[in-house]
TIVO-2410 file (N, C-alpha, C; in nm, 3 decimals):
# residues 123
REC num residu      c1      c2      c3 atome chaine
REC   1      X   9.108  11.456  24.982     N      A
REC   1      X   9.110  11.316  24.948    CA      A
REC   1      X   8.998  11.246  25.025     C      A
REC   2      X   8.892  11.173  24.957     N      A
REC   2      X   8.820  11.089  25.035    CA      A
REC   2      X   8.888  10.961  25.084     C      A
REC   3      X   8.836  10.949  25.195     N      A
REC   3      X   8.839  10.809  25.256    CA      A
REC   3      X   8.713  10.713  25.290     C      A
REC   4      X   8.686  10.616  25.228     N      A
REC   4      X   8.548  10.536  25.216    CA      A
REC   4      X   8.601  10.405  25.340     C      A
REC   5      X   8.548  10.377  25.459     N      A
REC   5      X   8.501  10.270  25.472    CA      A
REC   5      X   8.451  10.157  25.409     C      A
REC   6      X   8.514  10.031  25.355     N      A
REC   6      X   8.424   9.935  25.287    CA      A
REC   6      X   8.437   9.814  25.311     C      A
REC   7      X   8.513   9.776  25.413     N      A
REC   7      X   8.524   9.657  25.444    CA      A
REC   7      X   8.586   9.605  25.609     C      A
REC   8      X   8.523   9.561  25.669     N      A
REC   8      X   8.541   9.510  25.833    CA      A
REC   8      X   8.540   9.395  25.846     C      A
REC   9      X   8.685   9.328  25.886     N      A
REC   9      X   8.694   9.214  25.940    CA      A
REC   9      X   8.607   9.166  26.036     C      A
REC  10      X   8.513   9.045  26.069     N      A
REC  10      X   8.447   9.024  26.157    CA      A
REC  10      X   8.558   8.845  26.177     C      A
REC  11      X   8.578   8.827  26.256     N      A
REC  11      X   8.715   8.688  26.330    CA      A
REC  11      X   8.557   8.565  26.396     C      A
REC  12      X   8.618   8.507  26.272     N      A
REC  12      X   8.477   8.369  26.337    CA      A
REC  12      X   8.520   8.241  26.385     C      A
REC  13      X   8.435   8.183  26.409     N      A
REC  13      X   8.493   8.005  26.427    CA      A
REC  13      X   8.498   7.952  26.316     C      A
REC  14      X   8.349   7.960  26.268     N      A
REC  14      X   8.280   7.859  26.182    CA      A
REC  14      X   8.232   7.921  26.052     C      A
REC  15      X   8.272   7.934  25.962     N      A
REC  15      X   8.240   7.994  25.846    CA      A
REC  15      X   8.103   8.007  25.795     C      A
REC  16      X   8.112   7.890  25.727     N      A
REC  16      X   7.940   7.837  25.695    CA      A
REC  16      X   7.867   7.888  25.815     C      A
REC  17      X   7.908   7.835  25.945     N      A
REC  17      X   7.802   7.874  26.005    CA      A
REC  17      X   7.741   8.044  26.023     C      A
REC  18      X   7.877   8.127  26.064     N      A
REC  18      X   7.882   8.200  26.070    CA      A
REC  18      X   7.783   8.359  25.926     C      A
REC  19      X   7.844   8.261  25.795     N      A
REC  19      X   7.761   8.269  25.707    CA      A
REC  19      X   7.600   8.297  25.692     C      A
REC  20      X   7.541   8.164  25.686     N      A
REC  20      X   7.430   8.182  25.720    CA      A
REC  20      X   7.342   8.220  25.824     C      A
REC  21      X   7.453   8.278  25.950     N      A
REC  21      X   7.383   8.337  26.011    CA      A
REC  21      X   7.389   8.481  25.964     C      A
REC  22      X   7.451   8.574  25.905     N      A
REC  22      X   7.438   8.715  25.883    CA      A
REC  22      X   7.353   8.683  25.772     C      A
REC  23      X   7.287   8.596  25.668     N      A
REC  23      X   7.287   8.637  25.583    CA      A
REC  23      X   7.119   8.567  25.561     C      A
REC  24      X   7.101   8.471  25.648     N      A
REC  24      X   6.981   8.367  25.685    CA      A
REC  24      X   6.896   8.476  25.796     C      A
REC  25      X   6.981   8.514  25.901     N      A
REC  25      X   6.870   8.566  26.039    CA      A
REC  25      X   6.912   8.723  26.033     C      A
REC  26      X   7.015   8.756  25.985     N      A
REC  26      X   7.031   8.950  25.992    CA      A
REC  26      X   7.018   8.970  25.847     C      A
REC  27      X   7.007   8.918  25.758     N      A
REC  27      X   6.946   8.990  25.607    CA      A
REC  27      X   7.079   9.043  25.537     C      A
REC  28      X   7.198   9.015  25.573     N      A
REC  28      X   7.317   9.046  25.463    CA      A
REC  28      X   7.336   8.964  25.342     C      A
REC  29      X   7.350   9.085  25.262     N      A
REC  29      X   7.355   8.965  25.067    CA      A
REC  29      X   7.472   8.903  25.095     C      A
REC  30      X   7.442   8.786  25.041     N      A
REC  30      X   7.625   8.736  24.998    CA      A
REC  30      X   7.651   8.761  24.878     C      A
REC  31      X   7.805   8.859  24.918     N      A
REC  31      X   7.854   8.885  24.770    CA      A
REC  31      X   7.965   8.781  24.727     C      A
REC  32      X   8.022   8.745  24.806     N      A
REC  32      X   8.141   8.698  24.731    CA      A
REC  32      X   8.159   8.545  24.862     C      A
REC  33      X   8.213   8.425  24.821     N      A
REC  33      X   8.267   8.341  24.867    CA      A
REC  33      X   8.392   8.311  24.776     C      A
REC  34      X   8.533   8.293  24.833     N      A
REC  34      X   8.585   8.161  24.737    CA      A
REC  34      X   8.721   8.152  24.850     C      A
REC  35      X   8.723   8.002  24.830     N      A
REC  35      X   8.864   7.939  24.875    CA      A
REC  35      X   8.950   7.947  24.783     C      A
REC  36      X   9.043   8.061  24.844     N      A
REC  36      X   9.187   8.055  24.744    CA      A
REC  36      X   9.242   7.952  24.788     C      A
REC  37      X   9.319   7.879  24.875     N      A
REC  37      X   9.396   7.789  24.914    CA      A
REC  37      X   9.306   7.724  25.061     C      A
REC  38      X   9.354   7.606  25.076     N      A
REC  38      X   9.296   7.503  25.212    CA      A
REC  38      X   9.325   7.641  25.333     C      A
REC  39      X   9.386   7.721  25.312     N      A
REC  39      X   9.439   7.802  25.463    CA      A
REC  39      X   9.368   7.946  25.447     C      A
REC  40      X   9.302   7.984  25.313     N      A
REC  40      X   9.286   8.119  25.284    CA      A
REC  40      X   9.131   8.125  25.212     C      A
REC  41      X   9.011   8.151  25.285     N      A
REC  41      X   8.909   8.112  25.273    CA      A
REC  41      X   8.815   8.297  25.265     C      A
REC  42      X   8.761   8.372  25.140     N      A
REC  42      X   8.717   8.457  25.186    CA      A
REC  42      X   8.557   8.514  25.182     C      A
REC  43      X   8.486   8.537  25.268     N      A
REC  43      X   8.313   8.600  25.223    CA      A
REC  43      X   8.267   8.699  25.276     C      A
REC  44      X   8.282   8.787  25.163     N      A
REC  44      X   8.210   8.929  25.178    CA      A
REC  44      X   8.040   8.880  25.192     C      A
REC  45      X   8.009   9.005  25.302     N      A
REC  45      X   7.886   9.000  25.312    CA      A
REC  45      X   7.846   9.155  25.331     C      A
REC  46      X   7.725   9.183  25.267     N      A
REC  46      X   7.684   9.342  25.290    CA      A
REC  46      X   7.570   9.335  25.346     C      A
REC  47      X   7.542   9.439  25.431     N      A
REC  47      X   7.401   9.512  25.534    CA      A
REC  47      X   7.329   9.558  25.357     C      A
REC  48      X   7.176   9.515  25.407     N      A
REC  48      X   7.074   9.584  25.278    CA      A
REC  48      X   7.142   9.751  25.286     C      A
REC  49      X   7.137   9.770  25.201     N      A
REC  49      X   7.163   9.966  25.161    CA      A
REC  49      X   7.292  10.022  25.244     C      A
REC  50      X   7.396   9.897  25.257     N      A
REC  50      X   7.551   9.960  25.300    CA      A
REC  50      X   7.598   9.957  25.189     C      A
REC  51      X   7.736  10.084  25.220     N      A
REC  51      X   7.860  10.075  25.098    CA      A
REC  51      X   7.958  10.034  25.180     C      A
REC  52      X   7.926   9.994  25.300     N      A
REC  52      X   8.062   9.914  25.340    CA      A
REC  52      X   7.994   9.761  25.395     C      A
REC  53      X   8.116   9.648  25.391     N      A
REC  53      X   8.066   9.516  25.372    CA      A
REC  53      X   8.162   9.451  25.519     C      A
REC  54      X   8.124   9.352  25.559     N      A
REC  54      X   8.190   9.286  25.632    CA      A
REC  54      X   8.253   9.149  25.573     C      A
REC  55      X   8.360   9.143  25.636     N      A
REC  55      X   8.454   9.012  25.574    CA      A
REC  55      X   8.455   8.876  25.639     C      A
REC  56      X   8.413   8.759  25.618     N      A
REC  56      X   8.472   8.662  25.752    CA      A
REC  56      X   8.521   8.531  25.645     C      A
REC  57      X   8.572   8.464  25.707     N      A
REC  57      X   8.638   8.345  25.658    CA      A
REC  57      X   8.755   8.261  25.759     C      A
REC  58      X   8.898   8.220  25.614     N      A
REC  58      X   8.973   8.166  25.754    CA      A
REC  58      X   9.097   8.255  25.669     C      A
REC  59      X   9.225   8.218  25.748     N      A
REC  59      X   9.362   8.304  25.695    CA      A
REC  59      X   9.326   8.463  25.681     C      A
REC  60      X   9.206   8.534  25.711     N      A
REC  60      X   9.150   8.702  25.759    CA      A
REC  60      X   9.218   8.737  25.830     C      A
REC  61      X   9.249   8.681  25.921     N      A
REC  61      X   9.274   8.820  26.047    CA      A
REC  61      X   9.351   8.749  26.162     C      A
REC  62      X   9.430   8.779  26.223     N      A
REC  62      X   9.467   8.717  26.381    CA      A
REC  62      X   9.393   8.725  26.480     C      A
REC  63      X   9.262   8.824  26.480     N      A
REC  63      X   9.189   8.860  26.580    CA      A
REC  63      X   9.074   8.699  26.598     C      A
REC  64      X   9.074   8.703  26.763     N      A
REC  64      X   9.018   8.597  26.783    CA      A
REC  64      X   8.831   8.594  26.797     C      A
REC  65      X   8.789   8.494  26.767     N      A
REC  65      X   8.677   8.511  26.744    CA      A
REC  65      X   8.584   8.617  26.869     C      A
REC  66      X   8.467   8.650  26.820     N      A
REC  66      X   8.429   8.739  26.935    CA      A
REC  66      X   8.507   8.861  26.988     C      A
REC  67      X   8.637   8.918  26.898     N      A
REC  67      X   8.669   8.984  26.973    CA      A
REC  67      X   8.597   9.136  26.871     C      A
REC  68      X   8.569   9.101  26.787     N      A
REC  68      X   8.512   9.225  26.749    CA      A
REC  68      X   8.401   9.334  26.797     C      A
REC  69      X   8.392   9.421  26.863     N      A
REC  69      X   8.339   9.471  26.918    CA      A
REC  69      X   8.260   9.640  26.918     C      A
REC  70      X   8.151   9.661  26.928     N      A
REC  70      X   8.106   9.817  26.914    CA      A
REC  70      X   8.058   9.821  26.736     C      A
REC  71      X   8.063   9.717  26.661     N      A
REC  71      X   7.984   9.730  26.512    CA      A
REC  71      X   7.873   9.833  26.476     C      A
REC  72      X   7.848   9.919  26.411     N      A
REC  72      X   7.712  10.022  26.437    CA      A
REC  72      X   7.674   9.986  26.333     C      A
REC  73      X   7.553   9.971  26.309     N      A
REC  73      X   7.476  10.032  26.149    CA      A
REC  73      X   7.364  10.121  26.176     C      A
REC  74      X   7.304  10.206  26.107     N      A
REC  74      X   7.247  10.305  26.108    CA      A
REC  74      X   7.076  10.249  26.034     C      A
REC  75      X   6.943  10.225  26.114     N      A
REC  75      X   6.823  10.198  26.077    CA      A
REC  75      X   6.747  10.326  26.068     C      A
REC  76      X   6.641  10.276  26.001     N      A
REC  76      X   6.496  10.387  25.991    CA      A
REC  76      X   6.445  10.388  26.119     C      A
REC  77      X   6.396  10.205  26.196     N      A
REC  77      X   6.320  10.192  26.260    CA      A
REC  77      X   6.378  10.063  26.375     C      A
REC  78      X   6.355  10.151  26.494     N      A
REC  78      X   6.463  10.036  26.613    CA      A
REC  78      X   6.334   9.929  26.598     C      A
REC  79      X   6.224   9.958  26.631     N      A
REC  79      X   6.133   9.886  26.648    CA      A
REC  79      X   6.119   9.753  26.571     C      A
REC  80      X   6.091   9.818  26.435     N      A
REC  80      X   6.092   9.701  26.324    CA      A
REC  80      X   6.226   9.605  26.303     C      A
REC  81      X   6.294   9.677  26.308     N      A
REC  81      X   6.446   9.626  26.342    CA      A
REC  81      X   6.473   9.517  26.425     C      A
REC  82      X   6.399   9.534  26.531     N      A
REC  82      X   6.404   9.431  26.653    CA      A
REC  82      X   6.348   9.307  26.654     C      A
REC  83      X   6.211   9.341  26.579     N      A
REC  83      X   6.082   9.231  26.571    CA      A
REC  83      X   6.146   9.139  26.436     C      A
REC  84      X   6.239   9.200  26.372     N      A
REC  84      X   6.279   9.159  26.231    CA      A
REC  84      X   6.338   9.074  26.250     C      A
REC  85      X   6.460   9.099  26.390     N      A
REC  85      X   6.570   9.024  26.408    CA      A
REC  85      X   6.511   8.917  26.521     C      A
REC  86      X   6.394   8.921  26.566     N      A
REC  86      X   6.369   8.856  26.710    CA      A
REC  86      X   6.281   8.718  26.587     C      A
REC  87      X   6.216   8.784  26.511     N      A
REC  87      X   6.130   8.701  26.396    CA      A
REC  87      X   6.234   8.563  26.350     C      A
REC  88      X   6.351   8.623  26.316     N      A
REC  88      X   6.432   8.562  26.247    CA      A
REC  88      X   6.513   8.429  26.368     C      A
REC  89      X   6.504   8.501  26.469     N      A
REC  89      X   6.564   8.361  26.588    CA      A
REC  89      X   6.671   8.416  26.636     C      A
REC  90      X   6.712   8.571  26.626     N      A
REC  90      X   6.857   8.635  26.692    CA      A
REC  90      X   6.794   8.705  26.836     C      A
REC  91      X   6.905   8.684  26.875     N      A
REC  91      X   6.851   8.748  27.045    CA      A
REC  91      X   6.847   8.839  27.083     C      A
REC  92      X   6.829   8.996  27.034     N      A
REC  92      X   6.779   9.106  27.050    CA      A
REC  92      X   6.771   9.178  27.184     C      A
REC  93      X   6.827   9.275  27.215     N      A
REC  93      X   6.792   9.352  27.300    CA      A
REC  93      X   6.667   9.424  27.294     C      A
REC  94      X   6.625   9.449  27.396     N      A
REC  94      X   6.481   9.561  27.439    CA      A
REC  94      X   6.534   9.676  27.356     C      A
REC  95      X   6.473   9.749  27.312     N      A
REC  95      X   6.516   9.905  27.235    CA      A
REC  95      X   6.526   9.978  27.336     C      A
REC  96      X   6.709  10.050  27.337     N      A
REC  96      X   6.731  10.140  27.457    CA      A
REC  96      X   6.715  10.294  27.395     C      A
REC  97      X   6.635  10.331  27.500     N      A
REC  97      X   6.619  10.509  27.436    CA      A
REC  97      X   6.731  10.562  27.471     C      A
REC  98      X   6.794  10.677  27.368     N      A
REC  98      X   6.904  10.768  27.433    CA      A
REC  98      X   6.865  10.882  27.362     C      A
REC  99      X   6.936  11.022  27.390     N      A
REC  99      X   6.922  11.142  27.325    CA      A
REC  99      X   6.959  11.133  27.206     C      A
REC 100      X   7.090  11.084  27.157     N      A
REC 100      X   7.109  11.020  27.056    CA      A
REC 100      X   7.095  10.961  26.980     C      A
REC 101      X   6.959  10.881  26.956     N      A
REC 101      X   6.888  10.762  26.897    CA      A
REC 101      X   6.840  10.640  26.973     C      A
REC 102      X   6.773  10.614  26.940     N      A
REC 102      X   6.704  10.449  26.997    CA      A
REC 102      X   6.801  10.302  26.936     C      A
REC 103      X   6.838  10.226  26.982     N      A
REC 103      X   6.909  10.123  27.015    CA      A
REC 103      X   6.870  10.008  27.027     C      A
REC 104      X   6.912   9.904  26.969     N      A
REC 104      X   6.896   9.755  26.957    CA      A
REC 104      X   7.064   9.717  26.931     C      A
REC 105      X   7.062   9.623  27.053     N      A
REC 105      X   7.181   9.542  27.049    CA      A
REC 105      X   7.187   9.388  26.994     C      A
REC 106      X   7.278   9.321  26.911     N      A
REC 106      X   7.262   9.210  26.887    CA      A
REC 106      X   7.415   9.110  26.844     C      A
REC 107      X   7.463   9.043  26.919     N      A
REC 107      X   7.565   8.959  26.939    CA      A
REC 107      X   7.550   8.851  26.803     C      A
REC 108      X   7.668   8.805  26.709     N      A
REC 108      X   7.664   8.703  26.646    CA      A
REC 108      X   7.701   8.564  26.699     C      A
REC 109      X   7.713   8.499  26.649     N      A
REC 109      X   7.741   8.287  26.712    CA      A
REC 109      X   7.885   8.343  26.804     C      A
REC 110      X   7.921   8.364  26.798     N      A
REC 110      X   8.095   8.372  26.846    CA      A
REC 110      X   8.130   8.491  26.962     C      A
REC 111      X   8.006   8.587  26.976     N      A
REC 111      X   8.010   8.714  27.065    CA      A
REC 111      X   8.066   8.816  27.028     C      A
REC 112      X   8.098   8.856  26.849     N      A
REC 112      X   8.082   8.987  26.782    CA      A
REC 112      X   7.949   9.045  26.847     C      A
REC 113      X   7.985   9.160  26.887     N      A
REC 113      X   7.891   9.264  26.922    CA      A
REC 113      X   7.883   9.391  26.814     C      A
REC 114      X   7.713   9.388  26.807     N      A
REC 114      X   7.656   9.509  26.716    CA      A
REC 114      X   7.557   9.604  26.783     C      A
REC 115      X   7.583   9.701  26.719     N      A
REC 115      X   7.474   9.807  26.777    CA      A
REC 115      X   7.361   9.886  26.633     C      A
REC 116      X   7.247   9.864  26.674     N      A
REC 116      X   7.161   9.932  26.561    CA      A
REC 116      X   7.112  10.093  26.595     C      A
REC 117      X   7.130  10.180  26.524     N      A
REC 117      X   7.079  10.300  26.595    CA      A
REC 117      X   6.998  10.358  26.481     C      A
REC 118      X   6.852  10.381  26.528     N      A
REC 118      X   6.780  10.442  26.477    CA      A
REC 118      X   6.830  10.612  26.538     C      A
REC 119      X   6.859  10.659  26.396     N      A
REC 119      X   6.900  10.831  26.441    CA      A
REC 119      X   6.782  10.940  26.499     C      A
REC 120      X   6.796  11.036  26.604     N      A
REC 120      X   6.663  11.121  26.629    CA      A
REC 120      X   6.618  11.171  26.526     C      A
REC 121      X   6.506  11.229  26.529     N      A
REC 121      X   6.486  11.310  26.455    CA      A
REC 121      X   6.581  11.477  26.409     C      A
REC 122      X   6.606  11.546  26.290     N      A
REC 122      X   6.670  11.628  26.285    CA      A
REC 122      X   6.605  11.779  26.235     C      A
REC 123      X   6.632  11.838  26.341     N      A
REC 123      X   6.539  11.976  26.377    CA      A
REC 123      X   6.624  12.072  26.226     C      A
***
């Protein structure tokens, strides 16, 4: 039986704001907005070339803002990655080398934490 990843709660303040920031300064499409009710508010947003999407809105989740933590997505290039996101006005970490891949860290409005990992090369 497969199991697909496709959707991650991310717990915000500010919707809109929150919004246009994944989608204005980190490059996620917006797929979907709509207010079902004044209490139940929902917007998918996807990473360019993911099959899994992140969720934020209001009536989502009990988790409090910022508490989401350790997010990965998988790049070509930490480098470009960095200059992309530093271009755009997000606050970027230095690219950390590991055996494991090269690294760029980057926090949203609320202190969701993400990690970018450019993978090593594979022998």
């Amino acid at each position: 039986m497969d199991m697909k990843i496709e959707l991650v709660y991310i717990p915000v303040t500010d919707v809109d704001r929150a919004k246009e920031f994944y989608v204005e300064k980190v490059g996620f499409h917006a797929d979907y907005d709509q207010e079902v009710n004044p209490d139940l508010r929902f917007v998918q947003l996807t990473p360019p070339g993911s099959a899994c999407s992140i969720a934020i809105g209001k009536g989502l989740t009990d988790m409090e803002p910022g508490w989401q933590r350790g997010l990965q997505m998988v790049i070509d290039d930490a480098d470009a990655a960095r200059a992309q996101l530093l271009a755009a006005g997000v606050d970027a970490s230095e690219v950390d080398e590991q055996d494991w891949g090269r690294f760029v860290y980057f926090s949203d409005l609320d202190g969701n934490t993400w990690a970018l990992q450019q993978l090593p090369p594979r022998d």
